[in-house]
Backbone as a printed PyTorch tensor [residue, N CA C, xyz], in Angstrom:
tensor([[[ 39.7350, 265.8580,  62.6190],
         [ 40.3400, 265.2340,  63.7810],
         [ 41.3160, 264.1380,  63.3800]],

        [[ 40.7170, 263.1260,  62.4150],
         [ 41.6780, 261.9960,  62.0810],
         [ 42.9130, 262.7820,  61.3450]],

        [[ 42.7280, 263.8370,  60.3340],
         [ 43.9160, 264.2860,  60.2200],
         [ 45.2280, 264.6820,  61.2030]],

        [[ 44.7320, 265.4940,  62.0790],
         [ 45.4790, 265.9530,  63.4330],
         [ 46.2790, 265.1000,  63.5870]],

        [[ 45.6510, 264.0800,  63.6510],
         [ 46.1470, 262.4230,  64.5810],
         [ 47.3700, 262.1660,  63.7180]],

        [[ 46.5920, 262.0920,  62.1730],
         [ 47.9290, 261.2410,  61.2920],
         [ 48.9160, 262.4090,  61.2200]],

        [[ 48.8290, 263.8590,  61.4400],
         [ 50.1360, 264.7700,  61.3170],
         [ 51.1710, 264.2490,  62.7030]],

        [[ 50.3490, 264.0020,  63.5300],
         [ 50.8100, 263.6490,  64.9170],
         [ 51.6440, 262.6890,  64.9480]],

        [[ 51.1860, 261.3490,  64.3450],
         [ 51.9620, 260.2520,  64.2390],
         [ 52.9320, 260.3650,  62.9310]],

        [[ 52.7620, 261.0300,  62.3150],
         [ 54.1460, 261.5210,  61.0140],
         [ 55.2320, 262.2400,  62.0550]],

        [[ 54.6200, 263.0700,  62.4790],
         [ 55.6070, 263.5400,  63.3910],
         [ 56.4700, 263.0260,  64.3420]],

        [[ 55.9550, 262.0670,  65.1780],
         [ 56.9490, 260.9180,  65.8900],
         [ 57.3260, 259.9160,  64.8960]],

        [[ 56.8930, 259.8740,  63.9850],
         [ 57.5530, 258.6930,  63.3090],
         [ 59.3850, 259.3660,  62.7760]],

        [[ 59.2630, 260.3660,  62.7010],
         [ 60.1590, 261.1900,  61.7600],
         [ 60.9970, 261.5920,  63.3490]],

        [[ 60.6310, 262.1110,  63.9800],
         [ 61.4430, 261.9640,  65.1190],
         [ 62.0980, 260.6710,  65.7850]],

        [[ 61.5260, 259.7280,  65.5220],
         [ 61.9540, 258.4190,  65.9840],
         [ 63.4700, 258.3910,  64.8630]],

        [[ 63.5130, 258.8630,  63.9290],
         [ 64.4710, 258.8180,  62.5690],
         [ 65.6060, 259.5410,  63.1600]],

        [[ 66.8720, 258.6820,  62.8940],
         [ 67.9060, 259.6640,  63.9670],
         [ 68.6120, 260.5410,  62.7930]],

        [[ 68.8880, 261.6210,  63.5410],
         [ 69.2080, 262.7710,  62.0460],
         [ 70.7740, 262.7610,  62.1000]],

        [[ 71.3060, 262.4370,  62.5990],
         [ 72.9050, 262.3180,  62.4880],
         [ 72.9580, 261.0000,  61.9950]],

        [[ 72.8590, 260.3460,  60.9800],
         [ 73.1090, 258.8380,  60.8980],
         [ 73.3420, 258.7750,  59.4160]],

        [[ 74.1870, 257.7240,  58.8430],
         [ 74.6120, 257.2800,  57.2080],
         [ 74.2540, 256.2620,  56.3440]],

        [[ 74.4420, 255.9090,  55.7420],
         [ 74.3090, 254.9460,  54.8380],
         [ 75.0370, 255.3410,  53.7590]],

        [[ 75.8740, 254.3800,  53.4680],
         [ 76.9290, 253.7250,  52.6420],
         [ 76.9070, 252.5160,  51.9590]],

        [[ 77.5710, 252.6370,  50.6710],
         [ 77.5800, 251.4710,  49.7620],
         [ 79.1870, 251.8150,  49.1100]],

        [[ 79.4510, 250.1980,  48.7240],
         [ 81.0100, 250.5470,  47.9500],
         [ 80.6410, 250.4260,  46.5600]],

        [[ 81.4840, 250.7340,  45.8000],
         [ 81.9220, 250.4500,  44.6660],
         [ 82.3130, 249.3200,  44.2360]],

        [[ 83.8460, 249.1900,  44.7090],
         [ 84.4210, 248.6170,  44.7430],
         [ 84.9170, 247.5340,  46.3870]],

        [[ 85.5290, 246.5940,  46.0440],
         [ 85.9290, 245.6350,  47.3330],
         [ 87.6350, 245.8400,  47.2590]],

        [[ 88.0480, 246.1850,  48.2180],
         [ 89.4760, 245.9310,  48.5710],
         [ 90.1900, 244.9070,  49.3260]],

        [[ 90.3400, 244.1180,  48.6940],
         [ 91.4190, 243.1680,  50.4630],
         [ 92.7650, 243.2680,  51.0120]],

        [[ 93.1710, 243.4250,  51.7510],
         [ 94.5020, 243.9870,  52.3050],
         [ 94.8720, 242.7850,  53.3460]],

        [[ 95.9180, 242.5710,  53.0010],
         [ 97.0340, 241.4940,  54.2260],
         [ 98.2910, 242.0610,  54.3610]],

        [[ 98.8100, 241.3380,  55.2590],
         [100.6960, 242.0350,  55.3810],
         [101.2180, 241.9330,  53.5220]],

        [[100.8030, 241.4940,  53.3260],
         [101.6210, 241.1330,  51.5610],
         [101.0980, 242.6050,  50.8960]],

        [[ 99.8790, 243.3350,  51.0160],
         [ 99.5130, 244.2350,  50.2570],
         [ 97.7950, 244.1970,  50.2800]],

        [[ 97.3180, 245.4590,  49.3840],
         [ 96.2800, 245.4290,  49.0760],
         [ 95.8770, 245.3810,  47.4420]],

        [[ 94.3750, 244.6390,  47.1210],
         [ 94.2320, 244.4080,  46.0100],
         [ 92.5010, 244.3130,  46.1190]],

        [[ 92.3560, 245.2800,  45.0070],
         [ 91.1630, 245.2510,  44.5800],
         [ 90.4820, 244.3960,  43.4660]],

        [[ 89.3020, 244.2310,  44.0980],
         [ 88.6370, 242.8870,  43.5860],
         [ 88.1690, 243.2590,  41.9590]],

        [[ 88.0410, 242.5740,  40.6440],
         [ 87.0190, 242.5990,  39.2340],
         [ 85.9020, 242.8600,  40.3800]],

        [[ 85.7730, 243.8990,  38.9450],
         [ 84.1030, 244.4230,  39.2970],
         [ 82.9800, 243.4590,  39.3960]],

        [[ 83.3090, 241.7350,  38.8670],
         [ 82.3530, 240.9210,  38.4980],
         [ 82.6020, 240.6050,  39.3090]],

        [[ 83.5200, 240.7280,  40.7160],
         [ 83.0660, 240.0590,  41.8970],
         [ 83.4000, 240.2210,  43.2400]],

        [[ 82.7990, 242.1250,  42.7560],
         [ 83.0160, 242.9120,  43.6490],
         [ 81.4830, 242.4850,  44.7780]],

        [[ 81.2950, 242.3220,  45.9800],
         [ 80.3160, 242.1650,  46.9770],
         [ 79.6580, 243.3310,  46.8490]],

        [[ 78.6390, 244.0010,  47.0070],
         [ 78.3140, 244.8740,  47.5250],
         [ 77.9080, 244.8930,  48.9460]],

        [[ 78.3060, 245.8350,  49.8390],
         [ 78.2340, 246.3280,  51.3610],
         [ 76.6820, 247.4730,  51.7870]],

        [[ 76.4710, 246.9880,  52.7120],
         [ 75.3770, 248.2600,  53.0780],
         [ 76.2720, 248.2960,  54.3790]],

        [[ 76.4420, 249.4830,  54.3990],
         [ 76.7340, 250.1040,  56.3210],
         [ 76.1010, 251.6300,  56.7210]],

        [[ 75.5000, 250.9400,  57.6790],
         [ 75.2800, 252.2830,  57.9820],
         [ 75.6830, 252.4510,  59.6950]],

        [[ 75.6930, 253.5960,  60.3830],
         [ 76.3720, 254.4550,  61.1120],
         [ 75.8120, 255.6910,  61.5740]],

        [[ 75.6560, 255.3250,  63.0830],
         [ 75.0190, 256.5530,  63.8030],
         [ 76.0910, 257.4140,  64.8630]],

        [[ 75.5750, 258.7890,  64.5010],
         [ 76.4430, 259.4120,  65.8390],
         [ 76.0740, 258.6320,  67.5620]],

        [[ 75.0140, 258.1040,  67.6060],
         [ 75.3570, 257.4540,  69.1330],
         [ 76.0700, 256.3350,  69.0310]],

        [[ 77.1180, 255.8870,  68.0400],
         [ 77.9990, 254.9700,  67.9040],
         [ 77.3860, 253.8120,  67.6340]],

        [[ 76.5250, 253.5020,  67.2450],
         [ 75.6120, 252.3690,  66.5190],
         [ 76.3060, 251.9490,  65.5830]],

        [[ 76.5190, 250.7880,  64.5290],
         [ 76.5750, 251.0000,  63.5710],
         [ 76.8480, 249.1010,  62.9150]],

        [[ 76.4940, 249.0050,  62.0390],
         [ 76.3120, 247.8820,  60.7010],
         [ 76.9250, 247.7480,  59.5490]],

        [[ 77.7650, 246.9720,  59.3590],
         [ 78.5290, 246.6260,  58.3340],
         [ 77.9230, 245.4340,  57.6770]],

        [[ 77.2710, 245.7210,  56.5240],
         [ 76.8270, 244.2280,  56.1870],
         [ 77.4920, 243.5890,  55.0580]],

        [[ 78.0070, 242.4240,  54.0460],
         [ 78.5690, 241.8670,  53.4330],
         [ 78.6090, 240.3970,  53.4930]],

        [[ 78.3880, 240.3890,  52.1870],
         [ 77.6770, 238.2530,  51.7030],
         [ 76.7560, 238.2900,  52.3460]],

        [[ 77.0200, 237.3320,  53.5790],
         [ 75.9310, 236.6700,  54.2120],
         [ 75.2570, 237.1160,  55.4090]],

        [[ 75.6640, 237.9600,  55.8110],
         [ 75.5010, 238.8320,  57.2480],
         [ 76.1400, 240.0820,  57.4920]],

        [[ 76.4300, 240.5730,  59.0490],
         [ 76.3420, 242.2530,  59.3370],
         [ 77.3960, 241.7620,  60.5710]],

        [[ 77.9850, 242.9640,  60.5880],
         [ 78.9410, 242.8970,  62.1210],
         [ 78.3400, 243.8470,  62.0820]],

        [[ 77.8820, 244.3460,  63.6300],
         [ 77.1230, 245.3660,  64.2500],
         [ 77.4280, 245.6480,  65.5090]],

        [[ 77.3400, 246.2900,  66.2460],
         [ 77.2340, 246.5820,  67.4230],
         [ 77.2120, 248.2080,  67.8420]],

        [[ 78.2550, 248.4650,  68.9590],
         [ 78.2240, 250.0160,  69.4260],
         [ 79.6030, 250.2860,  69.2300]],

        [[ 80.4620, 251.1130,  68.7250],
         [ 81.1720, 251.5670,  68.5210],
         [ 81.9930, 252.5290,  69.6590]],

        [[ 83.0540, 253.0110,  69.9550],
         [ 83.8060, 254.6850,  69.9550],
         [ 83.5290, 255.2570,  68.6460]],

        [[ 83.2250, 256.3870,  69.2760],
         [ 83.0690, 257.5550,  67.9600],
         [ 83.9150, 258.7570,  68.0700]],

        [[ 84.4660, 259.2680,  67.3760],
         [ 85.2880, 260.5340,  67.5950],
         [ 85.0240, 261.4490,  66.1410]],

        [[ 84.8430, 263.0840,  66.6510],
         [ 84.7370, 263.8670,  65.3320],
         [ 86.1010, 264.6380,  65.6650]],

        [[ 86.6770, 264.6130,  64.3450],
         [ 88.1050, 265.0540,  63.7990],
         [ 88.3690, 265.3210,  62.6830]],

        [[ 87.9860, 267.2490,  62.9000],
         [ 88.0510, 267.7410,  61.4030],
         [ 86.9650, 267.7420,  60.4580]],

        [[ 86.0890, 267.3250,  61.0950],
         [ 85.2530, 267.2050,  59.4440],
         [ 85.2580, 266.0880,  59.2720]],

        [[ 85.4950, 264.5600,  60.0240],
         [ 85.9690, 263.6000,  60.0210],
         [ 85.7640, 263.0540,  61.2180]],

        [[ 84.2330, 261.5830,  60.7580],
         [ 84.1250, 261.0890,  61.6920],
         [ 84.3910, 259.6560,  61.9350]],

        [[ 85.0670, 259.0960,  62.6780],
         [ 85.3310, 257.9780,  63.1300],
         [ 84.7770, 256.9100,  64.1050]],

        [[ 84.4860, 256.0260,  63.2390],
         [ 83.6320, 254.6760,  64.5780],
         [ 84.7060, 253.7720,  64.8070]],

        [[ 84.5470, 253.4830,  65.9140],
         [ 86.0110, 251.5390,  65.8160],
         [ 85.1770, 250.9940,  67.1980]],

        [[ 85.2500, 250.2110,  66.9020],
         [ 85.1060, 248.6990,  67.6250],
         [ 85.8870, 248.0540,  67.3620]],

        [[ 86.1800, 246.8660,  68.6800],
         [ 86.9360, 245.9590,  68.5980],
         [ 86.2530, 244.5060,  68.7690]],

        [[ 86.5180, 243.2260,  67.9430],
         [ 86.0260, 242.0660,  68.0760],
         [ 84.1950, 241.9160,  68.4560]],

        [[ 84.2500, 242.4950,  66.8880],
         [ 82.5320, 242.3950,  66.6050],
         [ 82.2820, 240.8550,  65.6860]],

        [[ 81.1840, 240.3980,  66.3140],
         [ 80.8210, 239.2500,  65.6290],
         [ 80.4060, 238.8660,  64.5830]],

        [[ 80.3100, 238.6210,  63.4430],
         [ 79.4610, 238.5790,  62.4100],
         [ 78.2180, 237.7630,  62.1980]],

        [[ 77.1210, 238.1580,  62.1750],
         [ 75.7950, 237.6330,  62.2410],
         [ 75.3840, 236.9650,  62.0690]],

        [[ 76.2890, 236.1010,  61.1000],
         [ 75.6340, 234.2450,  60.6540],
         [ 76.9850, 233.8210,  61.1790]],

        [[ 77.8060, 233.8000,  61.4950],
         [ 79.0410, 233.3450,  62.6320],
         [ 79.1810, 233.7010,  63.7200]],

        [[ 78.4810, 233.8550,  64.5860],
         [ 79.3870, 234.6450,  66.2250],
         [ 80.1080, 234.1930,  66.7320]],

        [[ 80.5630, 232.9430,  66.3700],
         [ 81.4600, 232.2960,  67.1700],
         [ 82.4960, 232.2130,  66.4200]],

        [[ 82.7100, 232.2060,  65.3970],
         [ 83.7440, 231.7760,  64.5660],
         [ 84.5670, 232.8690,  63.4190]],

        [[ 83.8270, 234.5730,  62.9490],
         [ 84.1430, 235.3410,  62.3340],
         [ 83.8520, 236.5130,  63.2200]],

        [[ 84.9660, 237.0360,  63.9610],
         [ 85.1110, 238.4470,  65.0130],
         [ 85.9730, 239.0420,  64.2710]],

        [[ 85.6270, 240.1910,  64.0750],
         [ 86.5410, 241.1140,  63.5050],
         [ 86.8520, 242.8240,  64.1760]],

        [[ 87.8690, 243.2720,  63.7560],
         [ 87.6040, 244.8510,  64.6400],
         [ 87.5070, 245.8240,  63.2230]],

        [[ 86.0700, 246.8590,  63.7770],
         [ 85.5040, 247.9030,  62.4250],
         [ 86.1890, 248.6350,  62.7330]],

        [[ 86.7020, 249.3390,  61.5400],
         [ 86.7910, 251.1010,  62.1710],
         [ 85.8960, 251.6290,  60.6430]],

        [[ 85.8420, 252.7860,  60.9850],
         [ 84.5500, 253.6140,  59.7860],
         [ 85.0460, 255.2460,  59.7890]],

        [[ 85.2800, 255.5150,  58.5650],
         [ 85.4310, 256.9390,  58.5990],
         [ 84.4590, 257.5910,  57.8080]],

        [[ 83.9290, 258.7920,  58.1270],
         [ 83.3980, 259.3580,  57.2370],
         [ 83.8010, 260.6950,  57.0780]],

        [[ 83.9780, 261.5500,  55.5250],
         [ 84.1090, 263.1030,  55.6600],
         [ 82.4990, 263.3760,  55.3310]],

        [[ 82.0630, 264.4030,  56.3530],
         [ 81.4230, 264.8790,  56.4320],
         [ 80.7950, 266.2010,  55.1050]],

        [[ 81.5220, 266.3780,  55.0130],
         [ 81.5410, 267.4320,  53.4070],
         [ 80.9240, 266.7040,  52.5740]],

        [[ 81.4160, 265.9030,  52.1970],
         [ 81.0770, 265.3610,  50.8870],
         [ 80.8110, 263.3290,  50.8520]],

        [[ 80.2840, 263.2390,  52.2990],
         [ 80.3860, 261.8900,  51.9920],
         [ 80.9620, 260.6260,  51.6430]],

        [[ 82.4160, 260.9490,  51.1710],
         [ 83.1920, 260.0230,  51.4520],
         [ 83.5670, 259.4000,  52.4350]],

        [[ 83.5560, 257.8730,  52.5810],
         [ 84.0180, 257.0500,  53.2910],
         [ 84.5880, 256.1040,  53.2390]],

        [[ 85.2880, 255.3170,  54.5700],
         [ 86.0100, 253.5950,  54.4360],
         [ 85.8630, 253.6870,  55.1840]],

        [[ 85.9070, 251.7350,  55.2570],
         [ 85.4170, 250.5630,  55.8510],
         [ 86.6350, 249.9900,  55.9980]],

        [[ 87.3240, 249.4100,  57.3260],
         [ 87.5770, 248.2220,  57.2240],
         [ 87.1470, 247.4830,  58.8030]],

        [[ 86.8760, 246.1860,  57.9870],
         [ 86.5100, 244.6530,  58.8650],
         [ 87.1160, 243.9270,  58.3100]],

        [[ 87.8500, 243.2490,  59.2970],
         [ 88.3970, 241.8590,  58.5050],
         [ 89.3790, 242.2230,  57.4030]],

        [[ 89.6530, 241.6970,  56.4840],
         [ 90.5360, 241.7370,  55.5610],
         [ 89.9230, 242.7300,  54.2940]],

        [[ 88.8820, 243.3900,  54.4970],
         [ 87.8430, 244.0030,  54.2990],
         [ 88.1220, 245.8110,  54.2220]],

        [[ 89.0350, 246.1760,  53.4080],
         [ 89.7160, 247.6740,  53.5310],
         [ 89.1190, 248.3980,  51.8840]],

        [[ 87.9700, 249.0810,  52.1980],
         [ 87.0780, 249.6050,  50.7990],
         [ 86.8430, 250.9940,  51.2480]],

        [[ 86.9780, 252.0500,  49.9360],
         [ 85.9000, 252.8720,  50.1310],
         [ 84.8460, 252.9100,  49.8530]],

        [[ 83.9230, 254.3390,  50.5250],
         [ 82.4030, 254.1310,  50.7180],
         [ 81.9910, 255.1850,  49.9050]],

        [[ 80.7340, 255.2440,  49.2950],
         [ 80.0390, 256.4980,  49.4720],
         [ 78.8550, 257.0610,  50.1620]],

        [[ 78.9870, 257.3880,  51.0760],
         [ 77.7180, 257.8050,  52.2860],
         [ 77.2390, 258.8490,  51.8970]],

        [[ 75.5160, 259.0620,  52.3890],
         [ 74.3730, 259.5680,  52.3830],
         [ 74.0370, 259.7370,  53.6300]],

        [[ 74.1070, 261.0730,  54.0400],
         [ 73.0180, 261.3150,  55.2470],
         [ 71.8110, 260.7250,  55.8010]],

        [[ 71.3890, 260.1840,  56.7990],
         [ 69.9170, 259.6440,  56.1610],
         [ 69.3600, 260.0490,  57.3090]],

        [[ 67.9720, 260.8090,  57.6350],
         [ 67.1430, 261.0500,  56.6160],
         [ 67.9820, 261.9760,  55.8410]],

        [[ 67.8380, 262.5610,  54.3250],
         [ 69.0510, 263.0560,  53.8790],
         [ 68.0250, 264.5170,  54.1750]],

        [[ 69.6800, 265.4870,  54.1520],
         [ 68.3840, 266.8900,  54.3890],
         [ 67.6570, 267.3570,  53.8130]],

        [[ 66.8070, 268.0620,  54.5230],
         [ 65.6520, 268.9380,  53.6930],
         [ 66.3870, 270.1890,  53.0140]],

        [[ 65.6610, 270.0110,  51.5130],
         [ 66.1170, 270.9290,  50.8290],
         [ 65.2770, 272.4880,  50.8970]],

        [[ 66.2080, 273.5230,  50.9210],
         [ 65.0740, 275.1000,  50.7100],
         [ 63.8860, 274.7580,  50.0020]]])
């Protein structure tokens, strides 16, 4: 019986898990202004977590905090797109608003980020990632 139970609650737990959703990390940091773009030494490159749901969810995190909120989402091509406009950043709301946009190819996981002065690529992971044969 207690087994039943715990297959039961594995089972909503894993359903609670949204199956269209990403996670991303950069490599590298890019910054871009009207003058150009320039990528950061690796010694002081940030690392980013973002992740990104098809119900337009999605988290950009970097240094000290996350711009988050709900997004537009559009699929194009094999190619999906989040943007928001004037998202707050989590240890500033008042003082660091920025507008996300997020692409991802779907094939193979490539992605970019930009927030803020903040123009990087990604490499995204399905998450939960799929089940293999």
């Amino acid at each position: 019986m207690w087994m039943a139970g715990l297959v039961f609650l594995a089972a909503g737990a894993r359903a609670a898990i949204p199956v269209e959703a990403w996670r991303c990390t950069n490599d590298v940091e890019v910054w871009c202004s009207d003058e150009g773009c320039a990528a950061k030494p690796e010694a002081e490159t940030t690392p980013m977590a973002v992740s990104a749901h098809r119900n337009g969810a999605f988290s950009v995190c970097a240094y000290t905090g996350c711009w988050e909120g709900k997004a537009r989402i559009a699929d194009i091509a094999g190619r999906i797109v989040w943007a928001a406009d004037d998202v707050a950043f989590s240890t500033r709301p008042d003082g660091l608003r920025a507008g996300v946009s997020l692409m991802i190819i779907e094939a193979d996981g490539v992605g970019f980020v930009r927030v803020g002065a903040i123009a990087s690529p990604l490499r995204c992971l399905r998450w939960p990632a799929p089940e293999q044969p």
